[in-house]
N, C-alpha and C positions, 0 to 999 in steps of 0.2 A: 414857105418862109423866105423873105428877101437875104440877100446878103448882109444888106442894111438891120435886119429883123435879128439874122442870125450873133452877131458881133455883138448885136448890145444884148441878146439871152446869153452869148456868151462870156462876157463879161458879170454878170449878175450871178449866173452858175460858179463860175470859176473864182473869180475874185470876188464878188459879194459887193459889188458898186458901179456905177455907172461908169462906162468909159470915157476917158479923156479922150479930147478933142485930138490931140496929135496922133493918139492909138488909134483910133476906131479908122483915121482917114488913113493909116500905113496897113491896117488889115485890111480894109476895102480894097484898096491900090494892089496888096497882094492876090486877093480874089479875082477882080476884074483883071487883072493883068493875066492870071492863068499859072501866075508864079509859085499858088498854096491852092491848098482846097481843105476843104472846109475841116476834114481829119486832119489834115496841117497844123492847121490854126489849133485844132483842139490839143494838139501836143504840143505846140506851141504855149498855149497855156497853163497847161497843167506842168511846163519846165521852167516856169519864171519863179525865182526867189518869192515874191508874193504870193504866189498862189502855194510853192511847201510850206511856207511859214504859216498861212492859214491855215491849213491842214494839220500842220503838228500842235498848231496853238488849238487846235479840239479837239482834238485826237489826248493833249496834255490835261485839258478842262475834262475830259472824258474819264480817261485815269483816275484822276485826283478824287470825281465822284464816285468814280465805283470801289477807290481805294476805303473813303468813306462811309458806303452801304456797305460793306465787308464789316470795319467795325462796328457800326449800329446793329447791324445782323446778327451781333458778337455777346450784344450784352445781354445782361440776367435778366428773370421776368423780375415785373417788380409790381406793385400794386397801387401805388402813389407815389409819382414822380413828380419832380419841379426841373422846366426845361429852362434854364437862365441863355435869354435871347433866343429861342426855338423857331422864331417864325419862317415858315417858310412863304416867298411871296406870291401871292396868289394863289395859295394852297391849306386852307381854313386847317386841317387837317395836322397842319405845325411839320416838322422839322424830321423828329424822332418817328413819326410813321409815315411821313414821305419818304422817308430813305430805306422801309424795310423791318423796322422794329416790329419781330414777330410774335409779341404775345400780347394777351389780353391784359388791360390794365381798368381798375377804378377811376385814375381820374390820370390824366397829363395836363398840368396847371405852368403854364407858359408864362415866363416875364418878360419882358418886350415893351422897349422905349415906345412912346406915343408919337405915327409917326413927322409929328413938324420938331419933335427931337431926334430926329436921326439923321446920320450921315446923307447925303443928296442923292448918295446909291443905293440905299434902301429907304427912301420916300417913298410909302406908296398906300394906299389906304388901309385901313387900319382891319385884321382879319376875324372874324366870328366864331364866336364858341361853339363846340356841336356838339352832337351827340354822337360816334363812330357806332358800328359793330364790337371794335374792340374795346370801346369805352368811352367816357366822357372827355372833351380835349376845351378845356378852360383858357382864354386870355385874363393876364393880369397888365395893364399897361401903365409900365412905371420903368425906372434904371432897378440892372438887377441889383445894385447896391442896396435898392430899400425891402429890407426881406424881415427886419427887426419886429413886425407885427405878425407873421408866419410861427406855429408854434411851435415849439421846441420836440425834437423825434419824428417829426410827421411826416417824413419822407423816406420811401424805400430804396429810391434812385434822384439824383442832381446828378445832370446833364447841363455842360458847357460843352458845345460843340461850335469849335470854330470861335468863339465870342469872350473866352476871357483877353487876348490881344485886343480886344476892344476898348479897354478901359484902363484908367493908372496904374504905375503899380502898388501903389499906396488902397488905392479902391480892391485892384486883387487879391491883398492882403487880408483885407475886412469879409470880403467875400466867401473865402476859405475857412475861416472862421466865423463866418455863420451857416456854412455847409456842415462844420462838425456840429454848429446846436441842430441843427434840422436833418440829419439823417438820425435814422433808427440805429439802433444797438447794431446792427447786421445791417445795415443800409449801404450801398455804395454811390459816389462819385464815379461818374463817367466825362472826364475831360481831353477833348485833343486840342491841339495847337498849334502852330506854325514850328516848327525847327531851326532855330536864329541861324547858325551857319552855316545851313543847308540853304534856308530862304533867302538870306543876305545874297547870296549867290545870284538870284534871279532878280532881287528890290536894285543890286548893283548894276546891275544890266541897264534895266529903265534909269537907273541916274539918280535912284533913290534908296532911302536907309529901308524903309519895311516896303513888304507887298503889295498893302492893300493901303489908302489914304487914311483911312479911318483906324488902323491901327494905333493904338499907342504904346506898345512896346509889343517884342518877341523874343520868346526867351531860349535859351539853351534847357538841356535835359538837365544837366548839374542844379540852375536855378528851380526850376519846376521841383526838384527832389528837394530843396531847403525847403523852398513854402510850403511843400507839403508836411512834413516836417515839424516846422514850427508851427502849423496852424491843427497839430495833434490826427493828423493823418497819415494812414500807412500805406503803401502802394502796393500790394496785393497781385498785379498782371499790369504788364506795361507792352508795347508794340510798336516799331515805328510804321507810318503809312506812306506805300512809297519809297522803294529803297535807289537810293544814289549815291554807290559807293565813288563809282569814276569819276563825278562833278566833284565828289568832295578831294578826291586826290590830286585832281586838276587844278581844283580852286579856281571853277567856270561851272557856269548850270550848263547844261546839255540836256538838251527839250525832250531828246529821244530817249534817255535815258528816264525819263520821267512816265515816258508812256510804255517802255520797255518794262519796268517790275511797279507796279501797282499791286496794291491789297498789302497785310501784314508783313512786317519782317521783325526777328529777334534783336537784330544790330540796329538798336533804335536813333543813337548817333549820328549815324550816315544816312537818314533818312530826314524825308522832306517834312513829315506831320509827327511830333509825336504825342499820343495816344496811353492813355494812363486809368486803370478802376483800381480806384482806392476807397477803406476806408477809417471808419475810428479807429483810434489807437484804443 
């Protein structure tokens, strides 16, 4: 491998992009001079502000997923579920058994915008109903606000993961209330969510009010507990995912703190996701 060979693989490894022009010519110059050699450069690399910051921004994307299979790992069998926005991309198979969901069910019937309605970060073609080992896994492609021809009790679990921030809060309103016609007597709601001033923490950073573009609000744990509430639901086991006590005392996100305590915590508050199985009153 040339030197020339070496700098832009290492650029690609390290930083994940092509080297600028003024780099690659001050790392050559080191090389050929005799001034670094080639482990030089590699610690050289791996001590640049861009390359920790890469590393913790997966290391955080890491966390937050496995914070997430923790809870789906978590939840009850159930025999008929409705996953409001489940899909996972590129993964026919949906959301709730990508992540882990370990029993057998009769059907996982997924709602899921059609995709030339959805945000530009989840365009992507539209995925197939199959048949699993652990059961049937149905697309219905529509907003999950339209559920009013869904029949009433027919569901043993509703699943919003990640996706009621998706929507009004007037639509998440209605939502909640057709969750209580459509679960069973014994049915439960499995909802997590962003943590407004835990999240705020990190949308403040980038320069922005929420997360994710495509949110339309994020709520506090107090809020989550009214709607639930008025929309004749009980909250049963709650969790936060992802504990961040030191961000929140700081009143600063801190990345490491994020990858430091992943999976459930009691002190749902101070935590980045939180996480709620409720159901009828």
């Amino acid at each position: 491998m040339t030197d020339e060979e070496f700098i832009d693989r290492a650029y690609s490894v390290f930083l994940n992009r092509p080297g600028d022009e003024d780099g690659r010519a001050h790392n050559l110059g080191l090389l050929r001079a005799g001034q670094a050699s080639r482990h030089d450069l590699v610690i050289g690399f791996t001590s640049t502000n861009e390359y920790i910051d890469r590393e913790i921004n997966g290391q955080v994307l890491h966390a937050f997923h496995g914070g997430r299979v923790t809870w789906t790992r978590s939840l009850p069998p159930a025999r008929r579920i409705l996953d409001l926005g489940g899909t996972a991309l590129g993964d026919d198979r949906g959301a709730l058994v990508g992540m882990g969901y370990p029993y057998s069910f009769d059907e996982v019937v997924i709602i899921e915008l059609p995709p030339e309605d959805r945000h530009g970060l989840y365009r992507t073609p539209p995925n197939r109903s199959v048949q699993l080992d652990q059961g049937q896994v149905t697309y219905m492609y529509r907003s999950m606000v339209d559920l009013a021809d869904l029949p009433d009790a027919s569901f043993d679990m509703i699943c919003s993961a990640q996706t009621f921030e998706h929507v009004y809060p007037d639509a998440g309103v209605h939502i909640l209330k057709e969750v209580t016609r459509l679960l069973t007597p014994d049915g439960v709601l499995a909802l997590d969510t962003p943590n407004k001033p835990v999240s705020y923490l990190q949308a403040r950073d980038m320069g922005e009010e929420v997360i994710n573009p495509d949110h339309k609000k994020e709520y506090t744990h107090a809020e989550m507990l009214e709607l639930f509430v008025n929309a004749g639901l009980r909250v049963v086991r709650q969790h936060g995912i992802g504990y961040m006590p030191q961000s929140v005392a700081e009143d600063r996100y801190i990345k490491e703190e994020h990858v430091r305590y992943p999976g459930l915590y009691d002190d749902i508050e101070k935590c980045y996701t939180l996480a709620y199985l409720a159901t009828r009153e």
